[in-house]
C-alpha positions as a Markdown table, in Angstrom:
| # | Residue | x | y | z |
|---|---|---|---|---|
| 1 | Unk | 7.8 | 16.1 | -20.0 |
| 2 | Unk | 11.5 | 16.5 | -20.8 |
| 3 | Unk | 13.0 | 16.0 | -24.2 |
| 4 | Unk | 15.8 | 14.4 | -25.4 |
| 5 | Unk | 15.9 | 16.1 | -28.7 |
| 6 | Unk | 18.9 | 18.2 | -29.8 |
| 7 | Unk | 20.6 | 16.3 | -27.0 |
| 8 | Unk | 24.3 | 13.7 | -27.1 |
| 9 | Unk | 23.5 | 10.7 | -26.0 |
| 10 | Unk | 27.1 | 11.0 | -24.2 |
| 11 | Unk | 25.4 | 13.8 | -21.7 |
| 12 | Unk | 22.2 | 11.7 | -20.8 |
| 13 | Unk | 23.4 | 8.4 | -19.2 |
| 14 | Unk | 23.2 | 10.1 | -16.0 |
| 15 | Unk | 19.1 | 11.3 | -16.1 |
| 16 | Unk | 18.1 | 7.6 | -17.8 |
| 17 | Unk | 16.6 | 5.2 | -15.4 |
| 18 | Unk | 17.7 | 1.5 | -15.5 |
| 19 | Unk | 18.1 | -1.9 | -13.4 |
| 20 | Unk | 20.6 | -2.9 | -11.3 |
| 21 | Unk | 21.7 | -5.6 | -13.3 |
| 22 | Unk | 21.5 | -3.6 | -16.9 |
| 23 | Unk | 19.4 | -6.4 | -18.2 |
| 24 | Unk | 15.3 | -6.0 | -18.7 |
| 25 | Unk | 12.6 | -6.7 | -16.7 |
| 26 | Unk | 12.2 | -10.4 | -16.0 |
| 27 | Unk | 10.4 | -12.3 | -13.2 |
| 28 | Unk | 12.7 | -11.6 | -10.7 |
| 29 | Unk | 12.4 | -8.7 | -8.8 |
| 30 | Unk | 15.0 | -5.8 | -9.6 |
| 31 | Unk | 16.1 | -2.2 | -8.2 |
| 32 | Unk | 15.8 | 0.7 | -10.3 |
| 33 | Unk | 18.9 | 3.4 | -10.5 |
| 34 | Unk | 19.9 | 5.8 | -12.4 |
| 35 | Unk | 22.4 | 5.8 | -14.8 |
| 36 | Unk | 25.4 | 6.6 | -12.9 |
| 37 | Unk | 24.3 | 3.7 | -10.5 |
| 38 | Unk | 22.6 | 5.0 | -7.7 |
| 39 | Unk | 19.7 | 3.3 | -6.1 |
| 40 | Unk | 16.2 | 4.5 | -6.3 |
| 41 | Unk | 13.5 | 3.1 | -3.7 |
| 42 | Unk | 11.9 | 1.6 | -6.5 |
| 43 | Unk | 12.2 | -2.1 | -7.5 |
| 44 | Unk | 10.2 | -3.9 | -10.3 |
| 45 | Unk | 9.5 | -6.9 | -12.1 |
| 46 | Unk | 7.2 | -8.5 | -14.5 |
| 47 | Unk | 4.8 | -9.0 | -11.8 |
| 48 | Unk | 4.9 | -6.4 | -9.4 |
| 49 | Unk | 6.1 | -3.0 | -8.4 |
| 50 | Unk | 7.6 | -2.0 | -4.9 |
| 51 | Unk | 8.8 | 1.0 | -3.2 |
| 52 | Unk | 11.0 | 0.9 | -0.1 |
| 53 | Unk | 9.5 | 4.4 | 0.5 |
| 54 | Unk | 5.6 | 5.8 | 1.0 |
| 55 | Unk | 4.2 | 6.7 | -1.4 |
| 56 | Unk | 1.2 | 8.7 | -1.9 |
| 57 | Unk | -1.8 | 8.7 | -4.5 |
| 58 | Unk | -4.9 | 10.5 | -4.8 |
| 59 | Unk | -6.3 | 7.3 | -6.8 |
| 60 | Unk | -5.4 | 4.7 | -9.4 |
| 61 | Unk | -6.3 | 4.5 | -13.3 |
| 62 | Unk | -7.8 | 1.5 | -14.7 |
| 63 | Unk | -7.3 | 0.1 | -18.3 |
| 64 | Unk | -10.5 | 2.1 | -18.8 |
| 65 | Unk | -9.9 | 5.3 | -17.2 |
| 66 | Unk | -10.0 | 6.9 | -13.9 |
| 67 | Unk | -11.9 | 4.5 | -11.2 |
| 68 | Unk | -14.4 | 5.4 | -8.0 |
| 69 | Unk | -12.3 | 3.1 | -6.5 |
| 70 | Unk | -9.1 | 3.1 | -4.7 |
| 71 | Unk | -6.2 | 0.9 | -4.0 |
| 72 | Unk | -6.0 | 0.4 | -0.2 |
| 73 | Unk | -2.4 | -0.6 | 1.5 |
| 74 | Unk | -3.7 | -4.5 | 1.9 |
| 75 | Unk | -4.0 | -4.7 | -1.6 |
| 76 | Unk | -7.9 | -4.5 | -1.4 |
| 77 | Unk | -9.8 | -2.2 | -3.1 |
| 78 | Unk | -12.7 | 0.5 | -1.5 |
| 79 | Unk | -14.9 | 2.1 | -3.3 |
| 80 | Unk | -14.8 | 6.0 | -3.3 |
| 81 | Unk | -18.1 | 6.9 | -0.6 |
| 82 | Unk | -20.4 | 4.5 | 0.1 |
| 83 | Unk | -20.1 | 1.9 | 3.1 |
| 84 | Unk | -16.9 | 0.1 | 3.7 |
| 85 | Unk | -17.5 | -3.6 | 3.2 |
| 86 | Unk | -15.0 | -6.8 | 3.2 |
| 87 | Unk | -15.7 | -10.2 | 1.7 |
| 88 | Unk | -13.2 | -13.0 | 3.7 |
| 89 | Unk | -12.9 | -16.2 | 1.6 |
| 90 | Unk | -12.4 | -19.5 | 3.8 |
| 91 | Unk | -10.6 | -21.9 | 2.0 |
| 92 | Unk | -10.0 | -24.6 | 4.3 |
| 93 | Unk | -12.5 | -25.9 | 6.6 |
| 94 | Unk | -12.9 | -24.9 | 10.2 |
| 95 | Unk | -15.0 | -24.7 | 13.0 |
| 96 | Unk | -13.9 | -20.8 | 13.9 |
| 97 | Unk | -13.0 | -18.5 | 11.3 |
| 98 | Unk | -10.6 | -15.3 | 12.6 |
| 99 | Unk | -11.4 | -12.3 | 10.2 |
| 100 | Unk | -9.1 | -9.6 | 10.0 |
| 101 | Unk | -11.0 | -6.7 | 7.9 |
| 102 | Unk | -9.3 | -3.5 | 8.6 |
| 103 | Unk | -13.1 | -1.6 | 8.1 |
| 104 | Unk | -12.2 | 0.6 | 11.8 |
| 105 | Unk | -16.2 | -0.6 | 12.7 |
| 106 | Unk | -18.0 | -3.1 | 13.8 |
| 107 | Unk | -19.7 | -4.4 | 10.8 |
| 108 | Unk | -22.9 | -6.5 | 9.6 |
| 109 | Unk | -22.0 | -10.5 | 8.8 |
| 110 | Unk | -23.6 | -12.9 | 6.2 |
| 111 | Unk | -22.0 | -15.9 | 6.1 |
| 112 | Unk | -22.2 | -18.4 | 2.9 |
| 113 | Unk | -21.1 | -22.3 | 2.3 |
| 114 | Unk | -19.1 | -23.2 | -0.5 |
| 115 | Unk | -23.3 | -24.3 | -2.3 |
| 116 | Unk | -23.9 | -20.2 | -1.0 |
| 117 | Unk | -26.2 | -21.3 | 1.4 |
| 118 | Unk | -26.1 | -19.1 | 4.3 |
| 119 | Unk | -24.7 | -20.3 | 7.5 |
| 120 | Unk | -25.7 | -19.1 | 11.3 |
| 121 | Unk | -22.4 | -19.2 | 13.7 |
| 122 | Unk | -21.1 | -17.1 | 16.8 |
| 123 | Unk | -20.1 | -14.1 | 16.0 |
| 124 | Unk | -17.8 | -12.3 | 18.2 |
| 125 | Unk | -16.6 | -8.5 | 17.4 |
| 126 | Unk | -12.7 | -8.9 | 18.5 |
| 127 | Unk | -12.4 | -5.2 | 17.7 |
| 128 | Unk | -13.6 | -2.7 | 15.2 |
| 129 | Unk | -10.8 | -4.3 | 13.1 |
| 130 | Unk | -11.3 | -8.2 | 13.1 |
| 131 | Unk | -14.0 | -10.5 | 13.9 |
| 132 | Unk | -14.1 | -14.2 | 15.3 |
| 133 | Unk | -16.8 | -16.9 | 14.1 |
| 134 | Unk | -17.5 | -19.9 | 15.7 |
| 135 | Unk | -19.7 | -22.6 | 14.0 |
| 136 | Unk | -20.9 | -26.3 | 14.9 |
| 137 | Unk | -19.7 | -28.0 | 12.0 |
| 138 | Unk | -16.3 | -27.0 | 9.8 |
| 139 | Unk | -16.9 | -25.8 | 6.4 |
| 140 | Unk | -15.5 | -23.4 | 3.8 |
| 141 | Unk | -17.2 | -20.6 | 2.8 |
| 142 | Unk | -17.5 | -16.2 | 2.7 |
| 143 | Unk | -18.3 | -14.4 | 4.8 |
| 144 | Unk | -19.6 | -10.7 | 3.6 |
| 145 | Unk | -19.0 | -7.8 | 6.2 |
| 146 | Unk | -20.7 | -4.9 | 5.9 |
């Protein structure tokens, strides 16, 4: 990690990093730059962190340490090994509930009522990437795919 001891603060404007607006972090998204202006792909607020950019990770640390999970790019998390599964939750009643789960197979489905009772309904496997359920009655619910 580089050190700013021994250094004038004249000669390190340049290597800081700040926002575009030289004001903190607030809830409105900002870019980050250096200090002679010039835009990173990074932008930031109180609640969230984005990058114009890819950007690559060999996992994520927890307030606890180092997880055996991982941050997928749909914001859901996978566990490290194991099965893939996906929990959809239905929050508005319907008859036919359109899945989109990402798993790359055609997986297992348990589906639940809003009392967790489970429910039987069509199932039809789109593609290895989304599902399609079709009930009698509309309801909220999960469904569990694994």
């Amino acid at each position: 990690m580089a050190t700013l001891t021994g250094t004038q603060i004249k000669n390190t404007y340049d290597s800081l990093l700040k926002l575009e607006d030289n004001d903190g972090v607030s809830g409105v998204k900002k870019q980050v730059q250096d200090g002679l202006g010039n835009a990173t792909p990074l932008s930031i607020s109180t609640s969230e962190v984005t990058s114009s950019v890819a950007i690559e990770a060999t996992g994520f640390k927890t307030p606890t340490g180092l997880s055996t999970e991982f941050l997928k790019a749909d914001g859901s998390v996978s566990s490290a090994g194991g099965d893939l599964h996906y929990t959809h939750n239905q929050t508005s009643s319907s008859t036919t509930w359109t899945i989109t789960h990402n798993l790359g197979k055609f997986p297992s489905v348990t589906v639940v009522d809003s009392a967790r009772s489970v429910v039987v309904g069509e199932v039809n496997m789109t593609n290895i990437n989304e599902i399609q359920i079709t009930f009698t009655a509309a309801f909220s619910g999960k469904a569990y795919l694994n």
